[in-house]
C-alpha positions as CSV (number, residue, x, y, z in Angstrom):
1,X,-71.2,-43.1,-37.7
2,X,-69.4,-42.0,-34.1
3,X,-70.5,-45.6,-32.0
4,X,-70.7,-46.2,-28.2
5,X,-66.2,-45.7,-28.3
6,X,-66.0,-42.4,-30.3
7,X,-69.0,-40.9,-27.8
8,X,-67.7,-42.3,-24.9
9,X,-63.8,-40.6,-26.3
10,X,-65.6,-37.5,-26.4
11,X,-67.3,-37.7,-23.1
12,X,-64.0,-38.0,-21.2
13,X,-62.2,-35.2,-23.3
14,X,-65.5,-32.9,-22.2
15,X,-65.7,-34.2,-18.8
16,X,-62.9,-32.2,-17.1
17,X,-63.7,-28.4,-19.3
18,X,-67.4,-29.0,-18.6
19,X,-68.3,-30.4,-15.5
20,X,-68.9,-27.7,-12.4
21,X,-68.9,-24.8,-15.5
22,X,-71.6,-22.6,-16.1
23,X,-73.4,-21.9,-19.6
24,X,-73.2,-18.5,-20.1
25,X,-74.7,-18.5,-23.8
26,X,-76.6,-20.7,-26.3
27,X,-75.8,-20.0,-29.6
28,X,-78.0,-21.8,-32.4
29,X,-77.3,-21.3,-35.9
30,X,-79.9,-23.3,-37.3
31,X,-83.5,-24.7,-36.1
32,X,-82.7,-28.2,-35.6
33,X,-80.9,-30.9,-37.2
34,X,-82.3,-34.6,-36.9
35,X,-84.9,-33.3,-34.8
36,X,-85.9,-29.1,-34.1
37,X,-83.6,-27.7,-31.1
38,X,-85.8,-27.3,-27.8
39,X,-87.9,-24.4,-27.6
40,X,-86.3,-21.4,-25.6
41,X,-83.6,-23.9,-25.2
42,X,-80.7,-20.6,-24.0
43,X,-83.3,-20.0,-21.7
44,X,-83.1,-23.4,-20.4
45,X,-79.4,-23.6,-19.6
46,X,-77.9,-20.0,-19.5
47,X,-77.4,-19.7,-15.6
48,X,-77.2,-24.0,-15.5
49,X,-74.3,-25.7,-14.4
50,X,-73.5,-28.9,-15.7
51,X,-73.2,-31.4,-12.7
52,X,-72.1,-34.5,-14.5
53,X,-71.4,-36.1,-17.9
54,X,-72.8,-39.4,-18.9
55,X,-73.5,-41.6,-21.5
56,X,-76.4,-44.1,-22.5
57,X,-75.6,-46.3,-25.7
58,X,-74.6,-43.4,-28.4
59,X,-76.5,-40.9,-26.5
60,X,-74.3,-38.2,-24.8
61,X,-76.1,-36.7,-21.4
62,X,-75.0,-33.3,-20.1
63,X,-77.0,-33.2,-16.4
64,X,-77.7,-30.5,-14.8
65,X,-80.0,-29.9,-11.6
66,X,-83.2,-29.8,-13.4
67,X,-82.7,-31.4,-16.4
68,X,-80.7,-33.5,-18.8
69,X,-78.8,-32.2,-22.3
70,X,-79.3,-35.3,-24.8
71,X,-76.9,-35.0,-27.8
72,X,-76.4,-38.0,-30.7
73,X,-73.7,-37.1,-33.4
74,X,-75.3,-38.7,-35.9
75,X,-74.2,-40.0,-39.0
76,X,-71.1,-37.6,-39.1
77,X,-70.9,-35.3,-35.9
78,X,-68.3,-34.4,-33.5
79,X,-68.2,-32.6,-30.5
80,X,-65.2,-30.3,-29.2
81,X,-63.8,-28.1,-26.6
82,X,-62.1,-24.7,-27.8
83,X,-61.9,-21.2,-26.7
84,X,-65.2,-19.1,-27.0
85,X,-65.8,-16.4,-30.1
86,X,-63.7,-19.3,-32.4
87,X,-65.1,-18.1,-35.8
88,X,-67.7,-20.5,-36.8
89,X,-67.4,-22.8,-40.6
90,X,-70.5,-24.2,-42.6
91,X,-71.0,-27.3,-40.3
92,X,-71.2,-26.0,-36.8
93,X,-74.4,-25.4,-35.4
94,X,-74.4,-25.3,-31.8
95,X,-72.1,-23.7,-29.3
96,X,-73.0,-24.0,-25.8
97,X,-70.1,-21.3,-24.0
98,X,-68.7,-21.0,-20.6
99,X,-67.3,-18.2,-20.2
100,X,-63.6,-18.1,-22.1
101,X,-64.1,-21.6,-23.4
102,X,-67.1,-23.4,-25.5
103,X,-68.7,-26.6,-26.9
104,X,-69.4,-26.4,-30.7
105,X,-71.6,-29.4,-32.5
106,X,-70.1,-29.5,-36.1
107,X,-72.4,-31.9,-38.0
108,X,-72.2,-31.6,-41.8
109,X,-74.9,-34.4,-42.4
110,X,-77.5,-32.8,-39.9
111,X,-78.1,-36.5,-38.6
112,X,-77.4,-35.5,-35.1
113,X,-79.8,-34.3,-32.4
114,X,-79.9,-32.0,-29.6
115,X,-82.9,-32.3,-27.0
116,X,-83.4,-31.6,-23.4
117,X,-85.4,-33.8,-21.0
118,X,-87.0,-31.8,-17.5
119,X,-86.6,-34.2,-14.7
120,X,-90.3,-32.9,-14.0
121,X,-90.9,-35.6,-16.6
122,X,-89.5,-38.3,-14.5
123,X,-85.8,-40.0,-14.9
124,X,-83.8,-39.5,-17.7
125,X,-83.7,-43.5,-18.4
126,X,-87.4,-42.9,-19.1
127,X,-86.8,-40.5,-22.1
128,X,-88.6,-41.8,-24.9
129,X,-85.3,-42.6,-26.9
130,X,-83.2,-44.3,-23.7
131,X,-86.3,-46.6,-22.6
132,X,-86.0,-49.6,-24.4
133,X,-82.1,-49.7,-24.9
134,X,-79.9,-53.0,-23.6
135,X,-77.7,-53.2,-21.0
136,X,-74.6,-51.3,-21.3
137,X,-71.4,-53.3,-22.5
138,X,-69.3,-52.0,-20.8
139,X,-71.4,-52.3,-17.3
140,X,-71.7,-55.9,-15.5
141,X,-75.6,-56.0,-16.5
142,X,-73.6,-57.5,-19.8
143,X,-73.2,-61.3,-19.2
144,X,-73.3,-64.2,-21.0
145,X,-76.0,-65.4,-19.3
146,X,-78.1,-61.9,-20.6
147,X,-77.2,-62.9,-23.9
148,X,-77.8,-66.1,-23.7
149,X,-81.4,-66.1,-22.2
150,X,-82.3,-62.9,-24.4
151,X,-82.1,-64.9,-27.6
152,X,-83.5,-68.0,-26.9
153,X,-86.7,-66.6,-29.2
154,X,-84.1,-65.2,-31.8
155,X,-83.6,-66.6,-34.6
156,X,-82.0,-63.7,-36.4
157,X,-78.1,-63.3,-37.7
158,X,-76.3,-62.5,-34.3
159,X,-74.5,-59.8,-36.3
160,X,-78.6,-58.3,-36.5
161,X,-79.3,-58.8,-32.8
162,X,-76.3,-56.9,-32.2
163,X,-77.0,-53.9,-34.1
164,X,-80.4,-53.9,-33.3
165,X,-79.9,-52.3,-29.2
166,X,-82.4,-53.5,-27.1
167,X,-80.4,-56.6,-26.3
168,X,-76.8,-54.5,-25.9
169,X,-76.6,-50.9,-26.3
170,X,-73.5,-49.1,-28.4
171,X,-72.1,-51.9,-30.1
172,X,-72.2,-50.9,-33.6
173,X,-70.8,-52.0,-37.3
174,X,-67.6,-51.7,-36.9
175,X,-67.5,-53.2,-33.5
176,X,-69.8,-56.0,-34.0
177,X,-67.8,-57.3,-36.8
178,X,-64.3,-57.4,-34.9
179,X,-66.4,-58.7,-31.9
180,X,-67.3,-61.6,-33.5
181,X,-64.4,-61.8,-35.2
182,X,-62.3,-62.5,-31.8
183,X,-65.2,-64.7,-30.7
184,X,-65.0,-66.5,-33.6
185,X,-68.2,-66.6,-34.5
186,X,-69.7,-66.0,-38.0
187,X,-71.8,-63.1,-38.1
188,X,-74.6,-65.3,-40.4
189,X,-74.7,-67.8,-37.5
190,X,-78.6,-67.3,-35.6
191,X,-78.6,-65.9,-32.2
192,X,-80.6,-68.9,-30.9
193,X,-78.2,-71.2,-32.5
194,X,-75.0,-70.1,-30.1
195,X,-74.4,-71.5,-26.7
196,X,-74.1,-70.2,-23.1
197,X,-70.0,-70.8,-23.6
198,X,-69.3,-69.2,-27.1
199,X,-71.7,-66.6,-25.6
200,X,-69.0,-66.5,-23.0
201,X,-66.3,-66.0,-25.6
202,X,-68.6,-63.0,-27.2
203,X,-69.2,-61.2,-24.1
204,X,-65.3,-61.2,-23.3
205,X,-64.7,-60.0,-26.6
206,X,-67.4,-57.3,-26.8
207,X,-65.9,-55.8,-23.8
208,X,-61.9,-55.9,-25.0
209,X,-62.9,-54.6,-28.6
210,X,-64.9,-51.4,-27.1
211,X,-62.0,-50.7,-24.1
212,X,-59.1,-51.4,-27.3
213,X,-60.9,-48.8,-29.4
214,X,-61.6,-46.1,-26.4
215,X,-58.2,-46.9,-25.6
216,X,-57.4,-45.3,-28.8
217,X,-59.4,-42.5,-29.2
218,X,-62.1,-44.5,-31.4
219,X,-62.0,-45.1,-35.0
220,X,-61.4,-42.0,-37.5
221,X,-63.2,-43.4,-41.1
222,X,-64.3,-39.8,-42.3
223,X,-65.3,-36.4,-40.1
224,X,-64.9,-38.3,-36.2
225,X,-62.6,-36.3,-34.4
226,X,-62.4,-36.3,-30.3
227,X,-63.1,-33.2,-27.9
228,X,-59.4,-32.4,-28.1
229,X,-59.9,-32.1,-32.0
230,X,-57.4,-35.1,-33.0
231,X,-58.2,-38.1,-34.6
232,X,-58.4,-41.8,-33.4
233,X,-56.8,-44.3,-34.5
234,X,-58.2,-47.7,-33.6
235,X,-59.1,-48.2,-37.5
236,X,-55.7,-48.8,-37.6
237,X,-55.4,-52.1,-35.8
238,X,-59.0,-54.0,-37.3
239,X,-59.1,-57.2,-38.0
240,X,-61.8,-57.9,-40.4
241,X,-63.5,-54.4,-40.6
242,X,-63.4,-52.7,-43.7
243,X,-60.3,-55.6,-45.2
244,X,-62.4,-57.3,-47.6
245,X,-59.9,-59.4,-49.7
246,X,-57.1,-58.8,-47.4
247,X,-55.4,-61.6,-45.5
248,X,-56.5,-62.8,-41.9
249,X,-53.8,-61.6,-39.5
250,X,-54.3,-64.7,-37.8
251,X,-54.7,-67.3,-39.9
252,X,-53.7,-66.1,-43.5
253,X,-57.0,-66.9,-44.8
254,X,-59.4,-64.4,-46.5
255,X,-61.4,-61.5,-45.4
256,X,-64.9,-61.9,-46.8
257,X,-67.7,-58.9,-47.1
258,X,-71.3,-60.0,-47.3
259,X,-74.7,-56.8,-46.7
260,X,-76.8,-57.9,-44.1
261,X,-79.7,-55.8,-43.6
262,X,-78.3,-53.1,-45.5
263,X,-75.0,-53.1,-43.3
264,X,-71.4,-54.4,-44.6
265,X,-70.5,-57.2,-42.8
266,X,-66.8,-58.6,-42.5
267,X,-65.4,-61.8,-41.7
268,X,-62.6,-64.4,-41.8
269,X,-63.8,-67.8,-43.4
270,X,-61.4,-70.0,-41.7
271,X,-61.6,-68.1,-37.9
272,X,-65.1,-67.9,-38.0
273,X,-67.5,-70.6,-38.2
């Protein structure tokens, strides 16, 4: 699944093609994926131009002056800039066009979602879906203290309270793991167990793993590919992720893979206790 690195990756690809552009068509190939398209939804933008490009968690915002574009890649979705009339495969399902050039959604798992919020309905932070995320990682809301104090009633794995997002947005599997990895804290460990330091150590972590991987055009496991169309290439430089068996580039120990809650977890036994 594309995680807070591989949307924010395609955000900055988009940012310079789409921002101060003007949709000129809405083409829709199908009547929704995750969710059903928004109703009269060419209506809605053909005219519109988009202001900005944001992000919230895994949640990609196009805003424009009297609304807000919401669009999650899903399981398997990617976003990308190329020239408009580009014949269309089996996967792609949205193309929002400006004039010579175009965004197409190509999401062969139909996990994704496209929906529009009216700012009639209040602030897009409000959206149903946005409401009760965390604090950004990347932002300076994200402090050891925040972590610290928000799981004083936790008793769940860290690796859990992680993935869960109303703590921290946008850090997902593959980021947790190698989070914790450089923290050196064991992704079994409960959240109320850790202390204000090694929560220190975590938030300084959290932050260098997500910059590392946008740094290098997010990770590229199956379909993820950036605005630009190219891969990234940060699953090239993990540490625990996905290395089960494999040696610890640190310590020569052993990579160990455990499920918790349904999610593979990875870890060194020696680094992380």
């Amino acid at each position: 699944m594309p995680e807070l690195p591989e949307v924010e990756v395609t955000r900055l690809g988009l940012a310079p093609y789409v921002e101060g552009s003007r949709i000129t068509e809405v083409c829709l190939r199908r009547d929704g994926l995750r969710w059903p398209f928004p109703a009269n939804l060419a209506t809605i933008l053909c005219g519109r131009v988009v202001l900005k490009t944001a992000r919230r968690g895994k949640y990609l915002l196009l805003h424009f002056e009297h609304g807000c574009l919401l669009i999650h890649l899903g399981m398997s979705g990617n976003l990308r800039v190329m020239p408009s009339g580009t014949p269309a495969q089996k996967h792609d399902h949205v193309d929002l066009v400006m004039g010579d050039m175009m965004l197409r959604l190509t999401d062969p798992r139909r996990f994704g979602a496209v929906l529009w919020h009216d700012f009639s309905d209040g602030d897009i932070e409000q959206h149903l879906l946005l409401r009760h995320l965390g604090v950004e990682p990347l932002q300076e809301a994200l402090t050891a203290k925040w972590l610290f104090q928000q799981t004083r009633q936790r008793s769940a794995a860290i690796k859990q309270v992680l993935l869960a997002g109303d703590v921290v947005v946008g850090v997902g599997n593959i980021y947790a793991s190698e989070s914790l990895f450089h923290a050196r804290i064991n992704p079994k460990t409960a959240a109320n167990r850790i202390s204000l330091k090694r929560y220190e150590d975590l938030t300084i972590a959290i932050r260098r793993v997500l910059q590392a991987a946008i740094a290098q055009g997010g990770s590229t496991l199956k379909d993820f590919v950036g605005a630009d169309g190219k891969t990234g290439y940060f699953q090239q430089t993990y540490f625990v992720y996905d290395r089960a068996g494999e040696t610890c580039r640190l310590c020569q120990g052993t990579i160990r893979h455990i499920k918790q809650g349904q999610r593979s977890s990875f870890y060194c036994v020696n680094c992380q206790k």
